[in-house]
C-alpha positions in Angstrom: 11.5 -13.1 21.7 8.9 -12.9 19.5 5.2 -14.2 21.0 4.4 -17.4 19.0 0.6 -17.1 19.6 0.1 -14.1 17.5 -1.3 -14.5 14.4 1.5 -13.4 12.3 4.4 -15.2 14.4 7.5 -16.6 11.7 6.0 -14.6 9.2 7.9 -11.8 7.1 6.1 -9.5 5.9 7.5 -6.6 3.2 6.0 -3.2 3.5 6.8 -0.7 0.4 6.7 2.9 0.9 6.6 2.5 4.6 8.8 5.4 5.8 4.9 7.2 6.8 1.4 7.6 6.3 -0.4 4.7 6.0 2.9 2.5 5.0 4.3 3.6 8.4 1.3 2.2 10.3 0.5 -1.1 8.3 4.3 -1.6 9.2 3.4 -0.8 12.8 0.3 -3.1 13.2 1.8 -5.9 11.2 4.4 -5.6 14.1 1.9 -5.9 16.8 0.1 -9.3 15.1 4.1 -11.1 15.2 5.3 -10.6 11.7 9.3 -9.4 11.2 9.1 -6.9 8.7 11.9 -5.6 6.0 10.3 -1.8 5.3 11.2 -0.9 1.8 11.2 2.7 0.3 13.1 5.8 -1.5 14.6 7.6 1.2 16.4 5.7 4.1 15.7 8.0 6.8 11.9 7.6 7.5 12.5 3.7 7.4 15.5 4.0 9.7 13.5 6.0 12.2 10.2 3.4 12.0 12.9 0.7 12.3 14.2 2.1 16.0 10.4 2.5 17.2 9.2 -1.3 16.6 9.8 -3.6 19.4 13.1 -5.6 19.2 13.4 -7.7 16.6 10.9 -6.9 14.3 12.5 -5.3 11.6 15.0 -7.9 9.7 16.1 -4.8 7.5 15.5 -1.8 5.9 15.8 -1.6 1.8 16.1 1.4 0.0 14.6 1.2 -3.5 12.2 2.9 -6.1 9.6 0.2 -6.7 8.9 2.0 -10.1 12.1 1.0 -11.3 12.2 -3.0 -12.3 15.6 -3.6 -12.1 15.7 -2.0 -8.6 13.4 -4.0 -7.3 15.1 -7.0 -8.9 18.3 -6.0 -6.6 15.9 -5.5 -3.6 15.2 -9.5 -3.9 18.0 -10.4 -4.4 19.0 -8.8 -1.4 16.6 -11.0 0.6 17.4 -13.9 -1.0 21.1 -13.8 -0.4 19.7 -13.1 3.4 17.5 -16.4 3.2 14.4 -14.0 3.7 11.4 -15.3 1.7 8.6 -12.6 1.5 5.8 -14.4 3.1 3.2 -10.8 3.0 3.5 -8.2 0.7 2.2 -5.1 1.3 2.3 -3.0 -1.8 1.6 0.2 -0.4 4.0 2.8 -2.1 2.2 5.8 -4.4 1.9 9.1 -5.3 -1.1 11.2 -6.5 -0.8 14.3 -8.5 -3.8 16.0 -9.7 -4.5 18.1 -13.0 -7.3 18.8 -15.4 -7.6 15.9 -18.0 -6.7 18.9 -20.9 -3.8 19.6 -18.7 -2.4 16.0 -17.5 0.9 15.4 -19.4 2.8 12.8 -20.7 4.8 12.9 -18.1 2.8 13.0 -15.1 0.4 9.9 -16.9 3.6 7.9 -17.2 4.6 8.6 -13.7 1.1 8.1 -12.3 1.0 4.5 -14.0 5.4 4.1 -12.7 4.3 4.3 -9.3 0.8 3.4 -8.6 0.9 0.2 -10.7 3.6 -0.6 -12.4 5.6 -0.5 -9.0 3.0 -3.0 -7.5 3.8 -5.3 -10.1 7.5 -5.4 -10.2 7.0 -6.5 -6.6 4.2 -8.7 -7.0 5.8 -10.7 -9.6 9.6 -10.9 -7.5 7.6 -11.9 -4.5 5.3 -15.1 -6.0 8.2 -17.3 -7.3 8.9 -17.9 -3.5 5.1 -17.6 -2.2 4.5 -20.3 -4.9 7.3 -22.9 -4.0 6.1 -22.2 0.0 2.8 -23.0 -0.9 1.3 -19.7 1.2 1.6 -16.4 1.1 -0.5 -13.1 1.1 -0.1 -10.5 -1.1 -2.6 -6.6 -0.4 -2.2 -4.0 -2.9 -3.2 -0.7 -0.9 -5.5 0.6 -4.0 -8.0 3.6 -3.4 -11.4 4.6 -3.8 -10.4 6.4 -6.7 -9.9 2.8 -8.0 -13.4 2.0 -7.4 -14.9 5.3 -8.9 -13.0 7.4 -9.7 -12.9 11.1 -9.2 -12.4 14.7 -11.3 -9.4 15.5 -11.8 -7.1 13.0 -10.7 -7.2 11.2 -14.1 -3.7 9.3 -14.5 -4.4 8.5 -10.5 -7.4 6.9 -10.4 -6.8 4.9 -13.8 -3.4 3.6 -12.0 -5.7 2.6 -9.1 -8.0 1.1 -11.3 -5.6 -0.9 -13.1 -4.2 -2.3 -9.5 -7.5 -3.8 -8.9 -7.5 -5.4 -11.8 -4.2 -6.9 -11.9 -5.6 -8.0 -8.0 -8.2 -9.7 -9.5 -6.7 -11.2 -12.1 -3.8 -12.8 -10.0 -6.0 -13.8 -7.3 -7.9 -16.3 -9.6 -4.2 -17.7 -11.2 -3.0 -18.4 -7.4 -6.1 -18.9 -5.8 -5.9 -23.4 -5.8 -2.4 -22.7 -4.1 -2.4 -21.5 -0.6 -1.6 -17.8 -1.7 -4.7 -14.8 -1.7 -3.7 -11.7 -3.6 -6.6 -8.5 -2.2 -6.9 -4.7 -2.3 -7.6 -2.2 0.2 -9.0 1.0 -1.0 -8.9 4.1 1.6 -11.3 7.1 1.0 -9.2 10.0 2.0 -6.6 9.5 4.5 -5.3 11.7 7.3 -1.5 11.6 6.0 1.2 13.9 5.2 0.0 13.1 1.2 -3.5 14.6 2.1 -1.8 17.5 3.9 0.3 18.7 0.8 -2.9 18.2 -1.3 -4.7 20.3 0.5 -2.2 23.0 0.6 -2.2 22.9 -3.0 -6.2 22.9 -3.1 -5.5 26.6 -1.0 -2.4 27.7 -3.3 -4.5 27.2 -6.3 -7.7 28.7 -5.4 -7.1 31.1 -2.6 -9.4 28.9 -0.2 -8.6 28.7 3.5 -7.6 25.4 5.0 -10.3 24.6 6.6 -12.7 24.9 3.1 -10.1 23.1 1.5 -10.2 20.2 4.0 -14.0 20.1 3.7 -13.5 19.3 0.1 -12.1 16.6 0.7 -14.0 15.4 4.1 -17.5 15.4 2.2 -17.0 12.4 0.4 -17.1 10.5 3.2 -20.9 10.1 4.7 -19.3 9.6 8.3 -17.7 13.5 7.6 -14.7 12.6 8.4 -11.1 11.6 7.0 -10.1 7.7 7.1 -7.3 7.6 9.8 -3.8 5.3 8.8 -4.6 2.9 11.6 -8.1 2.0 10.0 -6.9 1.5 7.1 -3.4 -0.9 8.4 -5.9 -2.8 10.7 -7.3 -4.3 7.0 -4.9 -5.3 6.0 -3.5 -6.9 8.8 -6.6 -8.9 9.2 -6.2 -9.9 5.3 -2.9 -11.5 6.0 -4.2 -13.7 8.9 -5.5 -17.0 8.7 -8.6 -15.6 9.4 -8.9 -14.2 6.0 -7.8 -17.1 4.2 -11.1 -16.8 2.2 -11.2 -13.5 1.5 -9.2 -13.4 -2.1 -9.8 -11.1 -5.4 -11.3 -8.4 -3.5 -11.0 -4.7 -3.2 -12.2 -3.6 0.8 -13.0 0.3 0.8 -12.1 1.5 3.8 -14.3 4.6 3.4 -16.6 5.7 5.9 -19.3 3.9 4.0 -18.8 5.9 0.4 -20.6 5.3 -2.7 -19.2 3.5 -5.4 
């Protein structure tokens, strides 16, 4: 039975690309605060497995569904609302990041930079309002990125996909902000996750570095030297979907080891 004291109790909360990384543990500590969670991504097995480690009851379901593609994602709510399970908290947290010279970024990879990264966030964001807005509440965080913020060489088609998610977080927040619902953005630095992993191994395939240069590359952009861990970053935005942040709205949080924007 879930504990009615916690923050999050009768909540549900929908977590998108949660099968790992930082997904995986947003889903995890959005768990802990009471919420039940429906975990949404591509590939059934990773949700599945996240599904059997919550405590009982805390999942209501697991979705597959590529948030990229609208109509998808118009099924996915249907879904739910053929259930009777109104998203209370979305957690738009599915992405991919692909890096390339500007000269060298194709049509293709910009298009599926922008599929992912923003377009998926607002397929979701505009399924889930209808029923925030006849509830009166809801809480809606876009996991962004720092890259968002500033931007970085390289990464082009990423960080303009980042940038546009904070200001489409912006720009909701100030349309919903008179009724009950706060729409905000969290932007890790660079994370310890399986994405940062297969970066770096590229980084070391591409110039011959070892792994350990490689992951300094990356670590010296944060002035704590260190890489962000998942848990840092799913601890904001669980406090973002509390009632203790009901007047924190239209903002992008860098959750960066204090890096300069």
């Amino acid at each position: 039975m879930a504990n009615s004291s916690l923050p999050l109790a009768g909540r549900h909360a929908l977590v998108t690309g949660a099968g790992r990384g930082i997904g995986a543990a947003i889903a995890r500590r959005l768990a802990d605060e009471g919420a039940t969670l429906t975990l949404l991504g591509r590939h059934p097995e990773p949700l599945e497995a996240l599904a059997a480690e919550l405590p009982p009851g805390a999942c209501a379901q697991v979705l597959v569904c590529d948030v990229a593609d609208a109509q998808a994602v118009a099924r996915a709510w249907q879904t739910l609302e053929r259930r009777g399970d109104a998203v209370q908290i979305l957690v738009n947290n599915a992405g991919q990041a692909a890096s390339a010279p500007f000269t060298r970024t194709s049509d293709e990879l910009w298009q599926r930079m922008l599929a992912v990264n923003l377009n998926g966030s607002f397929h979701c964001m505009r399924a889930a309002l209808p029923g925030m807005l006849a509830a009166g509440w809801g809480r809606i965080v876009n996991v962004a990125s720092t890259a968002g913020q500033r931007g970085y060489a390289y990464v082009a088609a990423y960080a303009a996909a980042k940038h546009g998610v904070i200001g489409l977080t912006r720009s909701l927040a100030l349309e919903v902000a008179a009724k009950g619902i706060t729409v905000n953005a969290v932007c890790p630095g660079f994370t310890e996750t399986d994405l940062l992993r297969d970066s770096i191994g590229n980084v070391v395939a591409a110039t011959g570095r070892d792994a350990g240069a490689a992951r300094a590359e990356f670590t010296r952009h944060n002035p704590q030297g260190r890489l962000v861990q998942p848990e840092e970053v799913a601890d904001a935005v669980a406090w973002l979907c509390t009632p203790a942040a009901g007047s924190i709205n239209g903002q992008s949080i860098s959750v960066s080891g204090g890096e300069v924007m």
